[in-house]
C-alpha positions as CSV (number, residue, x, y, z in Angstrom):
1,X,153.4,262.3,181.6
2,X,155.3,262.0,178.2
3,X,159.1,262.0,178.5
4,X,160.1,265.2,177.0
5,X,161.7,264.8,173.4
6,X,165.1,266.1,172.7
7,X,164.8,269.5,170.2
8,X,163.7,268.3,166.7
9,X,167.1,270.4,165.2
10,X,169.5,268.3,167.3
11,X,168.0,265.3,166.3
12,X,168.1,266.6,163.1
13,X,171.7,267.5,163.0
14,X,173.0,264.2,164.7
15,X,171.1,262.3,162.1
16,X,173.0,264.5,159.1
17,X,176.3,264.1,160.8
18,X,175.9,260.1,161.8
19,X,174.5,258.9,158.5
20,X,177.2,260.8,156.3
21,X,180.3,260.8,158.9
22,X,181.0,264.0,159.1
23,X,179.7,266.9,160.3
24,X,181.4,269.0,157.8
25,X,179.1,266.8,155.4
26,X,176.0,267.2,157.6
27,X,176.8,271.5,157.6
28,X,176.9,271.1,153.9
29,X,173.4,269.4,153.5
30,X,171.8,271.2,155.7
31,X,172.8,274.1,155.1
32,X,174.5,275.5,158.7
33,X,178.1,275.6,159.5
34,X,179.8,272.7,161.0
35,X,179.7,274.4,164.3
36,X,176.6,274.6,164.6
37,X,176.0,271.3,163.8
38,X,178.7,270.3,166.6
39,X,176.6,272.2,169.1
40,X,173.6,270.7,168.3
41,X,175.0,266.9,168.4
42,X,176.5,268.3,172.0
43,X,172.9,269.4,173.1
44,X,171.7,265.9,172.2
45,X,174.3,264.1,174.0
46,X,173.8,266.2,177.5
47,X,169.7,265.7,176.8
48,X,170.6,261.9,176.4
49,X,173.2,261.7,179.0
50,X,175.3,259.7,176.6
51,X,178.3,260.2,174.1
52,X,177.1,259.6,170.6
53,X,180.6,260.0,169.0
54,X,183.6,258.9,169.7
55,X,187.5,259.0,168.1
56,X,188.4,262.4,166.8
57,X,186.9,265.3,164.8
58,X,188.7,264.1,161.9
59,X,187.5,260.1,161.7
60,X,184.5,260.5,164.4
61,X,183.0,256.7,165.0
62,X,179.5,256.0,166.3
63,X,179.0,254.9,169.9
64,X,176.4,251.8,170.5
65,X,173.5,254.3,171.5
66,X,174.3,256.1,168.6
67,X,173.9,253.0,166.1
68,X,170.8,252.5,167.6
69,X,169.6,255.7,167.4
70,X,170.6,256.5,164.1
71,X,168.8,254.6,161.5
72,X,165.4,255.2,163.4
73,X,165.9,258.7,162.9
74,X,166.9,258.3,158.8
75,X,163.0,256.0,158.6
76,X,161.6,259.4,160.1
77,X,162.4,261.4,158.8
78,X,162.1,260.1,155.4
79,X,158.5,259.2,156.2
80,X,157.9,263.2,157.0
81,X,159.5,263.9,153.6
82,X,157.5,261.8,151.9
83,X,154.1,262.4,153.3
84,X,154.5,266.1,153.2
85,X,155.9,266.0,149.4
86,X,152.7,263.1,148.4
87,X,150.7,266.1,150.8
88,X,152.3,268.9,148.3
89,X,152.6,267.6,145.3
90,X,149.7,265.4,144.9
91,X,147.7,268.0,142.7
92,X,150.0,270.6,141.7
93,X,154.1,271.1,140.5
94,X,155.8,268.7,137.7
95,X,156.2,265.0,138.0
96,X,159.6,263.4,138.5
97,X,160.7,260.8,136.7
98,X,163.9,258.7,136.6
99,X,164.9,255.9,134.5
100,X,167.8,254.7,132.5
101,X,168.9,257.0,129.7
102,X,168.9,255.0,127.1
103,X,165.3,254.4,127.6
104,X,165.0,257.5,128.1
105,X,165.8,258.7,124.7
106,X,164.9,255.8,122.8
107,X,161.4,254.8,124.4
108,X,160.1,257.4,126.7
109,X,161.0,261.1,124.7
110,X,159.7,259.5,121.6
111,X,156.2,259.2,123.2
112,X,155.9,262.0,125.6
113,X,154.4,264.2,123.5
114,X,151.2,261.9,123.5
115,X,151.3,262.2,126.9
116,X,151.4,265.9,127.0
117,X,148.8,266.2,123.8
118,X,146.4,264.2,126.5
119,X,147.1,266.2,129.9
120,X,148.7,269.5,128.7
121,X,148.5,270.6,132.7
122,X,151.1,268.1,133.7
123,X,154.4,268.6,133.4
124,X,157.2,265.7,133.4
125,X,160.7,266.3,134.5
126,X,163.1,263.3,133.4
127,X,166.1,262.4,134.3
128,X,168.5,259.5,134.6
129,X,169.5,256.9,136.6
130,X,171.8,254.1,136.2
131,X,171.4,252.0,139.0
132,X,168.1,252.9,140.5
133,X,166.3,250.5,142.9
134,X,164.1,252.9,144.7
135,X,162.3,255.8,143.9
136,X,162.4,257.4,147.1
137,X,166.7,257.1,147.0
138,X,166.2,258.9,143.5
139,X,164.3,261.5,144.9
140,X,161.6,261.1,142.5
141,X,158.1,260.2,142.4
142,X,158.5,257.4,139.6
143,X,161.3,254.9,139.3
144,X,160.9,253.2,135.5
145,X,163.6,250.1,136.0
146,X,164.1,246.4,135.1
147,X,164.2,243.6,137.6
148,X,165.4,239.7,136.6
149,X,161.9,237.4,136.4
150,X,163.7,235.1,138.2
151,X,163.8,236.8,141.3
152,X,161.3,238.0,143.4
153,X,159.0,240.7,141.2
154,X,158.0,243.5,143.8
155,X,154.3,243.9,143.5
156,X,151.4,246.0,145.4
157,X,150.3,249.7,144.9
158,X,154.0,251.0,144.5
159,X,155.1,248.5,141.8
160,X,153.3,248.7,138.7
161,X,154.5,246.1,135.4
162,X,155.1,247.4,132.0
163,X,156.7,244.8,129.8
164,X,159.1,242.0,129.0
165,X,162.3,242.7,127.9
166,X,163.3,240.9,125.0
167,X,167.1,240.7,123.1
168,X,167.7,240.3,119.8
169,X,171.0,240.8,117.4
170,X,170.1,244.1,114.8
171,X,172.1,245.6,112.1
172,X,172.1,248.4,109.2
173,X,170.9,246.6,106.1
174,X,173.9,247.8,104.2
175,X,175.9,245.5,106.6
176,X,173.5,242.8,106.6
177,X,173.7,242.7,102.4
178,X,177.7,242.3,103.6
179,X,177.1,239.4,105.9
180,X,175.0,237.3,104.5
181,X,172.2,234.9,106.3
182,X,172.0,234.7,109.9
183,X,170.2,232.5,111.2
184,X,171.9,231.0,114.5
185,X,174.2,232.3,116.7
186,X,177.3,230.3,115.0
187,X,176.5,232.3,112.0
188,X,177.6,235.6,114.1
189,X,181.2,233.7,114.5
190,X,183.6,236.3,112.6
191,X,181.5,239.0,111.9
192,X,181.8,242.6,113.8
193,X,180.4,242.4,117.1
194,X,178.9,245.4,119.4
195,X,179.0,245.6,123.3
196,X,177.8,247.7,126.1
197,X,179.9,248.5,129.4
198,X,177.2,248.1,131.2
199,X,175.9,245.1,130.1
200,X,178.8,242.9,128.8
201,X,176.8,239.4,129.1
202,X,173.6,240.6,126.6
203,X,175.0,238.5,123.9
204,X,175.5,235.3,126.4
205,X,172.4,236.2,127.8
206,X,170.6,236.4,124.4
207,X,172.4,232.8,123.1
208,X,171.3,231.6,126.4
209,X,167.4,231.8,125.7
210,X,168.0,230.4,122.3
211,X,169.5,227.1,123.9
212,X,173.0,227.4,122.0
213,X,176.6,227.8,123.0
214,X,178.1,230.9,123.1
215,X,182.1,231.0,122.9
216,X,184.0,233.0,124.9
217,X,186.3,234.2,121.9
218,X,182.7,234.8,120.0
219,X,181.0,236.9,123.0
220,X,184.5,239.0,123.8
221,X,184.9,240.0,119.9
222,X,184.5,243.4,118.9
223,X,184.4,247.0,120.6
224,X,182.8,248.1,123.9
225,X,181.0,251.4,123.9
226,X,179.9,253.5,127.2
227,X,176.3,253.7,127.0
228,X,174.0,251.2,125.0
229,X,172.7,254.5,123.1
230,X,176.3,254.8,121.4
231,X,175.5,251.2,121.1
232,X,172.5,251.3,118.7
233,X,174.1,254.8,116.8
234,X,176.8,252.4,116.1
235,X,175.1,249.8,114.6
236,X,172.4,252.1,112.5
237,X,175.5,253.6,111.0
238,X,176.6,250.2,110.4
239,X,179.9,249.8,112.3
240,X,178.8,246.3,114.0
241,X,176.0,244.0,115.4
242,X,174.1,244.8,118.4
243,X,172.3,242.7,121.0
244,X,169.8,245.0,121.8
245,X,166.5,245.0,123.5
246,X,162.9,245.3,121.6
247,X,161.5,248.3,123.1
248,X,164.9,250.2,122.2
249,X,165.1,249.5,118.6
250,X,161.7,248.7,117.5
251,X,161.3,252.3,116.2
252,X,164.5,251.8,114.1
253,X,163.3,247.8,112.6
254,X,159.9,249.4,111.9
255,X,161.8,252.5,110.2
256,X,164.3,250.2,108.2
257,X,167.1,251.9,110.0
258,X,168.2,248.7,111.5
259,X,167.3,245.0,110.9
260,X,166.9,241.9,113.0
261,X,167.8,238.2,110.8
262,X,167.1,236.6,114.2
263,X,164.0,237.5,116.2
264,X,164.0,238.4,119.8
265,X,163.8,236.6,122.8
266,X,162.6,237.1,126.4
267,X,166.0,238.4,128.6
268,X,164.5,237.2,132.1
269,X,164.2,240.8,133.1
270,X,160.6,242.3,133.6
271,X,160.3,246.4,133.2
272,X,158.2,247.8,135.9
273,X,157.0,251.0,137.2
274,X,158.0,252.1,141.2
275,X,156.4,254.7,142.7
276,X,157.5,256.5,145.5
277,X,155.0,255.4,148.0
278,X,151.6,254.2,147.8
279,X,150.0,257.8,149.1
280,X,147.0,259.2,146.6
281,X,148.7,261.0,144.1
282,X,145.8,261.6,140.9
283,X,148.6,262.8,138.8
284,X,150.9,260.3,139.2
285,X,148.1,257.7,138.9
286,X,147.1,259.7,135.5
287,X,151.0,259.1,134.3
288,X,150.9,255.4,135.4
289,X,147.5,254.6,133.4
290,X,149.1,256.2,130.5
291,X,152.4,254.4,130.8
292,X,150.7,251.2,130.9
293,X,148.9,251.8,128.1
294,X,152.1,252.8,126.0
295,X,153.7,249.2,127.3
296,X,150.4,247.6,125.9
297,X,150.4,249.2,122.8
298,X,153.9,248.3,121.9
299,X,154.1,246.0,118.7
300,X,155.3,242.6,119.2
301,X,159.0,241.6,118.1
């Protein structure tokens, strides 16, 4: 005879309330009030026979069995999510779609409409992520990100590669007419400088993969702007040199908004595609296909 299982909404509940710490946290997310997510942890324990919280309603702590019990729950229920959203979604409702903004509106916008001129039925939803690793954390069914070469590349039917990302310094020609050559990175020394928050070693990492020195003084020069979008605006309108990757600026070098005196060469990080899970999705597989074929029809730098 099959032990009986404890009810699937106190598991439920004690899941919400030991992966977030609080139950006021858990009531929020799903929905109930926090006494009702009290009762239910309560009618787990007396099922169990065993405390799954300890210390006080303010800072409650997680007991032993309730460590162990925890994270098997979270892999659960996730799996229910997914299979029953891959079950769902797999022919019908929009596609979701994260990546970082920049690419967003630089590389992905710009050749949507392709995309939708191809397969008017399906409808992308974008949005942005900064930090992304896995799909399934973004809640999405497609993760576009960059991993470093030098690690370990994930592969197999959720990890589809696009490109290789390669850095180069561009420029407005009006402020290239003002500089003068520039042929090496000692030819940058002096001259107006443009950096990223988010990515403050481009310019080390770039005079890395051309084998010369790069100066501290020279790589800490200039002004440091949020998001590499304000980035690139900056340097079209001429206020400094970027480092800047290919597939964000090659619109602008092949428009003549920007210029690039040096080339670009390969960063060490790989773009890839990460799909939520490896279920049969004909949509998603229609959007992948398509994505590829954008990567391979990118011009060379």
């Amino acid at each position: 005879m099959k032990p009986r299982l404890p009810p699937l909404g106190a598991l439920r509940a004690f899941e919400a309330a030991a992966r977030l710490g609080r139950m006021t946290a858990a009531a929020e997310e799903l929905s109930v009030s926090p006494g009702a997510i009290s009762r239910q942890v309560l009618q787990l324990e007396e099922h169990l026979g065993l405390p799954l919280f300890d210390g006080t309603k303010a800072r409650p702590t997680l007991t032993a069995a309730a460590r162990t019990l925890q994270p098997v729950l979270t892999t659960a229920f996730q799996q229910i999510a997914d299979t029953v959203r891959a079950l769902g979604d797999a022919h019908q409702g929009p596609l979701d779609v994260a990546c970082f903004s920049t690419f967003t509106v630089k590389w992905l916008i710009p050749r949507l409409f392709d995309f939708h001129a191809q397969h008017p039925g399906i409808e992308v939803r974008l949005r942005t992520t900064d930090t992304g690793t896995d799909a399934a954390r973004e809640g999405c069914d497609l993760l576009i990100t960059a991993e470093e070469a030098a690690g370990a590349l994930r592969d197999g039917p959720t990890a589809q590669p696009l490109f290789t990302e390669r850095l180069g310094p561009v420029l407005s020609p009006v402020l290239a007419a003002r500089t003068g050559a520039l042929h090496t990175p000692a030819d940058l020394a002096g001259q107006p400088l443009l950096h990223t928050r988010a990515r403050r070693n481009a310019w080390a990492l770039w005079a890395a993969s051309t084998g010369a020195a790069w100066p501290e003084a020279v790589a800490a020069a200039g002004p440091v702007y949020e998001h590499y979008y304000f980035t690139l605006e900056a340097a079209v309108r001429g206020l400094g040199i970027a480092m800047a990757p290919w597939h964000l600026v090659m619109d602008d070098v092949q428009a003549g908004r920007l210029v690039a005196p040096m080339g670009f060469n390969a960063s060490g990080y790989e773009y890839l595609a990460l799909r939520r899970s490896a279920a049969a999705h004909p949509r998603l597989d229609v959007f992948c296909s398509w994505l590829q074929a954008q990567a391979r029809a990118m011009p060379p730098s």
